[in-house]
N, C-alpha and C positions, 0 to 999 in steps of 0.2 A: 499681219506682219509676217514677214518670209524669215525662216529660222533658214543657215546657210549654217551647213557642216563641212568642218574642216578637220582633215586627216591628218596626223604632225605625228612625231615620236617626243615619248618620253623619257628621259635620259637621270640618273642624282646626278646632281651636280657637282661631287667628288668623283665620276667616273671616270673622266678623260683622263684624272690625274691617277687612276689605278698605277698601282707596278705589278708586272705581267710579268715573270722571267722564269728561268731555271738557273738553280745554283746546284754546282756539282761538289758534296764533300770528298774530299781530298782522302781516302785513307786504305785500306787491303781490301776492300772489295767484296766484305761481309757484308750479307743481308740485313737490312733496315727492318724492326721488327713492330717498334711501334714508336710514336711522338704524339705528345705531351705537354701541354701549358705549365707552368712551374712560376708563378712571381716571376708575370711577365716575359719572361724568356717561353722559348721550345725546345725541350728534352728529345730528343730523337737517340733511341735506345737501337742498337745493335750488336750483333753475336759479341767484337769482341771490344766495343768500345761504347761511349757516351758520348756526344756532338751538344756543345749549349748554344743556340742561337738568338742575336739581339737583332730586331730589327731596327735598320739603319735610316729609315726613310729614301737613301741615295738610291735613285733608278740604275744605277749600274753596279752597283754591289750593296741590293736590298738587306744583305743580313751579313751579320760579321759572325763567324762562327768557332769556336773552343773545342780542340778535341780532348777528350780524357780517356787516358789509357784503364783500361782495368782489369784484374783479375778472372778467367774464365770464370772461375764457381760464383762468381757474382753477380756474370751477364745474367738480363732475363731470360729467359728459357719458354715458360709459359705466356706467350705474346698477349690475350687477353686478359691476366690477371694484375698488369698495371692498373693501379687505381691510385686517385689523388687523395692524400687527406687531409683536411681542416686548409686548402692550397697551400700548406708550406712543404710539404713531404711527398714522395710517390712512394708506394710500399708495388713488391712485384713475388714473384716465385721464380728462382733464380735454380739451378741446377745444386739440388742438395738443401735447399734454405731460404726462406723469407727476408729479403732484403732492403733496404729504406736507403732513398737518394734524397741530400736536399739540396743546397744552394752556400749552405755553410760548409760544410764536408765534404762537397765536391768530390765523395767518392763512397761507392754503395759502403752499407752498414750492415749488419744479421740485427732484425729484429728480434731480441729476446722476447718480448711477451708471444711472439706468434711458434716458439719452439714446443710449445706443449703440443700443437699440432701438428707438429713438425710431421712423425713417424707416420702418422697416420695417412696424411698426405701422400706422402710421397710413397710410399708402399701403396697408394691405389693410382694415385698420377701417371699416367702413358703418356712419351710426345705424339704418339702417333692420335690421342685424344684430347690436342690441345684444345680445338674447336669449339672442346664441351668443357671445358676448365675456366674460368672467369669469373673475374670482380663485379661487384654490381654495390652503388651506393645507395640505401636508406636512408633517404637526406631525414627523415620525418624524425628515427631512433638515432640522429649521429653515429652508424656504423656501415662497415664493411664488410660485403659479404664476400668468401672465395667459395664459389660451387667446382666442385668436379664430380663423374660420372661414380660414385660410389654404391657398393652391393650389399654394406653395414647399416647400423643405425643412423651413424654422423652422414648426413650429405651436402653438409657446409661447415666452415667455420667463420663466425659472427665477431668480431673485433669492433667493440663498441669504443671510439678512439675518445671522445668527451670523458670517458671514466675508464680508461685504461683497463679494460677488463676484456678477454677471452671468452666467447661461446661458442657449444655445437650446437647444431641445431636437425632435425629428423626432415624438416620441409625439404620437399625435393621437388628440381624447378628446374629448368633449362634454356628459361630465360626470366630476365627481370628487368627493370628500373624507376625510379623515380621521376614521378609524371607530375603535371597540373589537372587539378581536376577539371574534365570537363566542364563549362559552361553550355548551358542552353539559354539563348537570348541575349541580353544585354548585361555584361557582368559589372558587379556591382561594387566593386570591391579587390580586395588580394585573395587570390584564388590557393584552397588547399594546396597542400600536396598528398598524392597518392603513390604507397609502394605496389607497384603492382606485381605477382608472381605468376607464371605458366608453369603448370606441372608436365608431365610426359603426357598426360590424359588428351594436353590441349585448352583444357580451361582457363580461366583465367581468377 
């Protein structure tokens, strides 16, 4: 028997109906710093404002969007130390202070339990070393880490959100995140989680 090959394209069949577009926010012309999932919306955080966006399904005005005015000392400042927690909450490092947005409040907050680290932060914090400042989640211990480039003991602070409690910690890493464990073969099952850390050495 003659096997006859046929060339075709593969397409999902939710494609043709993608929405394609660019939506322009309306507002001064401050730089977009970083966005965010939040209970279903997108949090797009900027110098001196917050943008909530619902997606609308309409091809011609895919998202309906909410501006909210806010206080400078409140803006994020530190663009990678947004981090989600528990998805009701974004906690960030804001110019001066640890700050929490949620969807109830509609307007940053100062995290009390993250002031004990307050000082210490921020007296080593450079914007000119944002790069090296950021959040990174421990899905495995339900916590948050904030690293920045520090020349002390503390080279992070550890905020275990499940039990409301504050840590430093001496691990020093300049990058990290929570992976799945590798499988080899056929996986069998619900795969780990692994925290993984890189120190300055490079290791892992």
């Amino acid at each position: 028997a003659e096997t006859t090959v046929v060339n075709g394209e593969v397409q999902a069949s939710d494609a043709s109906a993608s929405i394609i577009g660019v939506d322009d926010l309306e507002d001064d012309g401050s730089g977009i710093l970083r966005a965010l999932e939040l209970q279903g919306r997108l949090v797009i955080y900027k110098d001196t404002s917050i943008f909530l966006g619902i997606y609308t399904g309409d091809v011609d005005v895919p998202f309906s969007w909410a501006k909210l005015k806010i206080p400078e000392a409140s803006a994020l400042l530190y663009r990678w130390t947004l981090a989600a927690v528990r998805g009701l909450t974004h906690i960030y490092a804001g110019r001066g202070g640890f700050w929490q947005f949620d969807l109830s409040a509609r307007v940053p907050r100062e995290v009390p339990m993250l002031e004990a680290c307050h000082d210490e932060f921020f007296a080593a914090a450079k914007i000119e070393d944002t790069d090296l400042i950021f959040a990174v989640e421990n899905a495995l211990a339900k916590e948050i880490w904030w690293v920045w480039p520090a020349t002390g003991d503390n080279k992070a602070f550890v905020y275990a959100h499940q039990w409301g409690r504050m840590a430093t910690t001496g691990i020093e890493c300049v990058a990290a995140a929570t992976v799945k464990r590798p499988e080899t073969g056929t996986s069998k099952g619900a795969t780990d989680n692994w925290f993984v850390l890189a120190p300055p050495s490079g290791a892992i």
